[in-house]
C-alpha positions as CSV (number, residue, x, y, z in Angstrom):
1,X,137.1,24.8,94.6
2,X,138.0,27.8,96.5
3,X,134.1,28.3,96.8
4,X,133.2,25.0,97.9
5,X,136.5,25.6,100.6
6,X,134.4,28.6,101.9
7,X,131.6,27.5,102.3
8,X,132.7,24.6,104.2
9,X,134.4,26.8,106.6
10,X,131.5,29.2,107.0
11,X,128.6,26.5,107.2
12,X,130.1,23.8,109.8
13,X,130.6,26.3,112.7
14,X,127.0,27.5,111.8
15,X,125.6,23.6,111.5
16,X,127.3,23.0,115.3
17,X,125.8,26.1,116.6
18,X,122.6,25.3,115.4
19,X,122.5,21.7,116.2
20,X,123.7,22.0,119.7
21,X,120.8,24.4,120.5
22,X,118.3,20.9,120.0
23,X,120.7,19.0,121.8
24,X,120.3,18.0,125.8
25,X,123.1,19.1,128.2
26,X,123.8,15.3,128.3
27,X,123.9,14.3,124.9
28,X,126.7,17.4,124.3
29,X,129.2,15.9,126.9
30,X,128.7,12.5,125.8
31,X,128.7,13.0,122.4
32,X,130.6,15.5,121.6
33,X,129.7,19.2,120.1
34,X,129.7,17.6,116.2
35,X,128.0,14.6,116.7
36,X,124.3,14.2,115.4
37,X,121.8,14.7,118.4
38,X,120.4,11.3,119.7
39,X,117.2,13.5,119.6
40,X,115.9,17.3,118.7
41,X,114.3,19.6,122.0
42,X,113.2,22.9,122.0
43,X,113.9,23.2,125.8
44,X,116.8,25.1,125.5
45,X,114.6,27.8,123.4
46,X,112.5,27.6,126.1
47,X,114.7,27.9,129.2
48,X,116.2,31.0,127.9
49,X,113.1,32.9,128.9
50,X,113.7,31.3,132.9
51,X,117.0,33.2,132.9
52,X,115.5,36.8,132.2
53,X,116.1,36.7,128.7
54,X,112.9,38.8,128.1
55,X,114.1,41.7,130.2
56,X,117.5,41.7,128.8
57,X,116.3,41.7,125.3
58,X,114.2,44.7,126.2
59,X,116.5,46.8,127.8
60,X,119.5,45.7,125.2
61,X,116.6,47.5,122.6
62,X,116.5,50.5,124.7
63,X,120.5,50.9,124.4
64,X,120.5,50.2,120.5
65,X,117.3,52.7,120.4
66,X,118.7,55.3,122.3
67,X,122.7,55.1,121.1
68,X,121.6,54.9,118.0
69,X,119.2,58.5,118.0
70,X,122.0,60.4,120.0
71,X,124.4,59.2,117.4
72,X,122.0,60.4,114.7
73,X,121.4,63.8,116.4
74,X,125.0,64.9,116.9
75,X,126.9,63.4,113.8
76,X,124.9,64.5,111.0
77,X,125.0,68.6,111.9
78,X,128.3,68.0,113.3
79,X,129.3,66.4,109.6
80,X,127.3,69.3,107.9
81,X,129.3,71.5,109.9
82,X,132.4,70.2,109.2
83,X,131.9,70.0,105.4
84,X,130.5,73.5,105.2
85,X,132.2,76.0,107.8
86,X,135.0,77.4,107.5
87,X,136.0,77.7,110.8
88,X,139.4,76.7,112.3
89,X,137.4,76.1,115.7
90,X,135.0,73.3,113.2
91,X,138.1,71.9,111.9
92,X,139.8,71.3,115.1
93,X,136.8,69.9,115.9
94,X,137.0,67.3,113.3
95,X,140.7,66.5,114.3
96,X,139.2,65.8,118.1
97,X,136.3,63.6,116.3
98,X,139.3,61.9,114.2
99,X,141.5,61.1,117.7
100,X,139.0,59.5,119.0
101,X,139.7,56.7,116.0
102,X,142.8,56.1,117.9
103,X,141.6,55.9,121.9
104,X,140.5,52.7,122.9
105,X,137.7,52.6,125.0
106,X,139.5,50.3,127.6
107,X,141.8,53.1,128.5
108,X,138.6,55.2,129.7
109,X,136.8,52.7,131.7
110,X,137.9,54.2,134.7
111,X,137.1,58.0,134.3
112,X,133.9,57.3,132.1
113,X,133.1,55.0,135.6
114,X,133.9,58.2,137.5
115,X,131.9,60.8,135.5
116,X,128.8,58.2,135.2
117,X,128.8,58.2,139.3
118,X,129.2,61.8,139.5
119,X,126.2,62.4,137.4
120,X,124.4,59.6,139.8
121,X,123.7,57.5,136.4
122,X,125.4,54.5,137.8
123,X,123.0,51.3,137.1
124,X,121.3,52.6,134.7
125,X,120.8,52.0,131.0
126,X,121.0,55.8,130.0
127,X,125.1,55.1,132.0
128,X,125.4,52.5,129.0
129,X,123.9,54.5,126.1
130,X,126.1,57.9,126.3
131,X,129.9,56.4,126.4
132,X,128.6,53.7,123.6
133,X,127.3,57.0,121.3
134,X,130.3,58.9,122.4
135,X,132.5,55.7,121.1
136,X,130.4,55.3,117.7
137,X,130.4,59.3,116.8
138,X,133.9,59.6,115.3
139,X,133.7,56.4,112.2
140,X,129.9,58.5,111.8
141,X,131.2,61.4,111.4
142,X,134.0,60.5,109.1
143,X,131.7,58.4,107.1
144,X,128.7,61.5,106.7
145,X,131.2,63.8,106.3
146,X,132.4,62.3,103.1
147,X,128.9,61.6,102.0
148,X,128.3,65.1,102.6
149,X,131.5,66.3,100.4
150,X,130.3,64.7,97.3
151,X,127.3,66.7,97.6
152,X,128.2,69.2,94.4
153,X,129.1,73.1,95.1
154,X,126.3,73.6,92.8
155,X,123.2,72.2,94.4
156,X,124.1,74.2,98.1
157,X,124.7,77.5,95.6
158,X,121.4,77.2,94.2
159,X,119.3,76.2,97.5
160,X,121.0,79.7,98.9
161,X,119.7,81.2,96.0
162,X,116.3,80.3,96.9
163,X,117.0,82.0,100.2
164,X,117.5,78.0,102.2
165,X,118.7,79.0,105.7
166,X,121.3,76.3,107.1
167,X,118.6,74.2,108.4
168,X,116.3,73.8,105.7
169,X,119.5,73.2,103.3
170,X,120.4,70.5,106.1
171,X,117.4,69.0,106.3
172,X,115.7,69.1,102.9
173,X,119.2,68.7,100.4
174,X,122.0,67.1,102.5
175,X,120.2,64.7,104.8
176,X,117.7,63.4,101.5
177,X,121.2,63.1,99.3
178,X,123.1,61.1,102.5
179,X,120.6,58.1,103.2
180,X,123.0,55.4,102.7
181,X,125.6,57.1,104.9
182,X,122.5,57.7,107.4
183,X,121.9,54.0,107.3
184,X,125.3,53.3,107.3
185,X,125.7,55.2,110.9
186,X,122.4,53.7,112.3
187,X,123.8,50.0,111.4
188,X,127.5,50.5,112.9
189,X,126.4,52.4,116.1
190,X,123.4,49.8,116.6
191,X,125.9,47.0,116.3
192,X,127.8,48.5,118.8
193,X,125.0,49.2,121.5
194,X,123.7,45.5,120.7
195,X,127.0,43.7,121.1
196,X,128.3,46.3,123.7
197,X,129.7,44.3,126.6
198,X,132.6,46.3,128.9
199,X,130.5,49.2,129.5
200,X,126.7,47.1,130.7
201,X,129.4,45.5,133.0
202,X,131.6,48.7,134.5
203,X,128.2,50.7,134.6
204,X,125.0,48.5,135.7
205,X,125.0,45.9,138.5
206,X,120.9,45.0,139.4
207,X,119.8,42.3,137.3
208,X,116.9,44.4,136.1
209,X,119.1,47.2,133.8
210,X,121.3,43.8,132.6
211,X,121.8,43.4,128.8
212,X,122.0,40.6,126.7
213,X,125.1,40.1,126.8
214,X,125.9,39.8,130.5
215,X,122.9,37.7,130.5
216,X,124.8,35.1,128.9
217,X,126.6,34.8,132.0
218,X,123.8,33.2,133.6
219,X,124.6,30.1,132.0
220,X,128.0,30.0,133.7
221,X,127.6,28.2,136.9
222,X,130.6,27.0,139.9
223,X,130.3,23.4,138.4
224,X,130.1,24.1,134.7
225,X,128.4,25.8,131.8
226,X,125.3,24.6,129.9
227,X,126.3,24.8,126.7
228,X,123.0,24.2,124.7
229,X,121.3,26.6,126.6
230,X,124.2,29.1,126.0
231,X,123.8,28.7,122.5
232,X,120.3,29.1,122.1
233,X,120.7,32.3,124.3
234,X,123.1,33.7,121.8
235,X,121.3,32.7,119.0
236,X,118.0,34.1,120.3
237,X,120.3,37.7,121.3
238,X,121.7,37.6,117.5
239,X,118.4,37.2,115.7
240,X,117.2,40.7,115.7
241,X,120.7,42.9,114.9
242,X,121.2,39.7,111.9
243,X,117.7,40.8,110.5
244,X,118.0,44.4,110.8
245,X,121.3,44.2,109.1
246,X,120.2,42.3,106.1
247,X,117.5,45.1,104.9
248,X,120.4,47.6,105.2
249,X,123.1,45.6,104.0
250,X,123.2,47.3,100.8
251,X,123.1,50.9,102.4
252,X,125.6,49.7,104.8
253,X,127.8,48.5,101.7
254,X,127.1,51.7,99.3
255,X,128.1,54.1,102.6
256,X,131.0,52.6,103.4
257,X,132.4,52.5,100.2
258,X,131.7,56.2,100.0
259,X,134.6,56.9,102.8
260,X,137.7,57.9,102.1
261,X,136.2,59.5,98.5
262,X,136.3,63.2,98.2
């Protein structure tokens, strides 16, 4: 019963999304957004590419791309690091990674805006892509870090033995044995960068660095908002991160379990 409960809850919300996208603007108002359509378009589909949906999609790719390698890049030797130095200077470090759980990004809007037009980065997507990576990096970091711990003292003993420098042990033991906290990482900070919405509008004002999700505000309009079209826009926008997420969702599970382990 409970089940049946669920499902109801999950699947009407999804049925009304997905109906009003073949619905006309007029049919909505008339009708309501759970009546049956009177009859099924695709023009709503269709429209979204008239509002520079193609561009947006693009350069949302770009953000997710790039967020997603600096994230890579800097948490997994900064969680090697921190698992195998035993340096003060590392482990403040991690303390610094571990305050930034705690800092909401709204609260830096205003001197992130400051640094990004000192650098002369304003309107641009690369403005976007370093404050989302810099935002994702601490939850990476915790979550490699204790993939990293449960690494046995054994296996690092033995690849010194074989003369491993910290690189090779990095890249040929740690990195191999930390693939579903990897994928974890690359999910949560892509999810980020894809659904990213207060930095694209602080940071970027020409309609050719917009993302998807200011794109959505096209719809929006003095008189009123077209609601089908809306719809099919964030369907269209959601597609891609919703695919990508279910051939990782089991890496994304196993990682995040792994947190808060060793």
């Amino acid at each position: 019963m409970i089940a049946l409960l669920w499902l109801v809850i999950v699947a009407v919300p999804l049925l009304a999304l997905f109906g009003a996208t073949l619905r006309t603007q007029d049919d909505y108002l008339d009708n309501g957004p759970l009546a049956f359509p009177d009859g099924i378009t695709g023009d709503n589909y269709l429209s979204v590419f008239d509002k520079g949906f193609g561009t947006a999609l693009g350069n949302t790719v770009m953000v997710t791309a790039g967020t997603v390698l600096l994230v890579m890049i800097t948490a997994i030797p900064a969680a090697y690091a921190i698992v195998r130095s035993p340096s003060r200077i590392v482990s403040s470090g991690f303390r610094m990674f571990l305050l930034g759980l705690a800092i909401p990004m709204q609260v830096t809007v205003v001197p992130i805006y400051l640094v990004i037009t000192r650098l002369h980065l304003y309107d641009s997507l690369l403005a976007v892509v370093l404050p989302t990576a810099a935002f994702s990096l601490p939850v990476s970091v915790l979550i490699l870090a204790s993939a990293m711990r449960d690494v046995s003292e054994e296996v690092y003993e033995s690849m010194a033995l074989d003369g491993a420098g910290s690189w090779r042990v990095l890249l040929n033991l740690v990195v191999p044995m930390s693939t579903s906290a990897i994928a974890t990482i690359g999910i949560y900070s892509a999810l980020q960068a894809w659904n990213g919405f207060l930095f694209p509008l602080v940071l970027t004002q020409s309609a050719d660095q917009r993302v998807l999700t200011l794109s959505l505000w096209e719809y929006q309009t003095q008189f009123g908002i077209n609601v089908p079209g809306l719809l099919a826009a964030v369907v269209l926008s959601g597609l891609p991160i919703f695919i990508a997420y279910l051939f990782a969702r089991r890496a994304l599970t196993s990682g995040l379990m792994g947190v808060g382990g060793k």
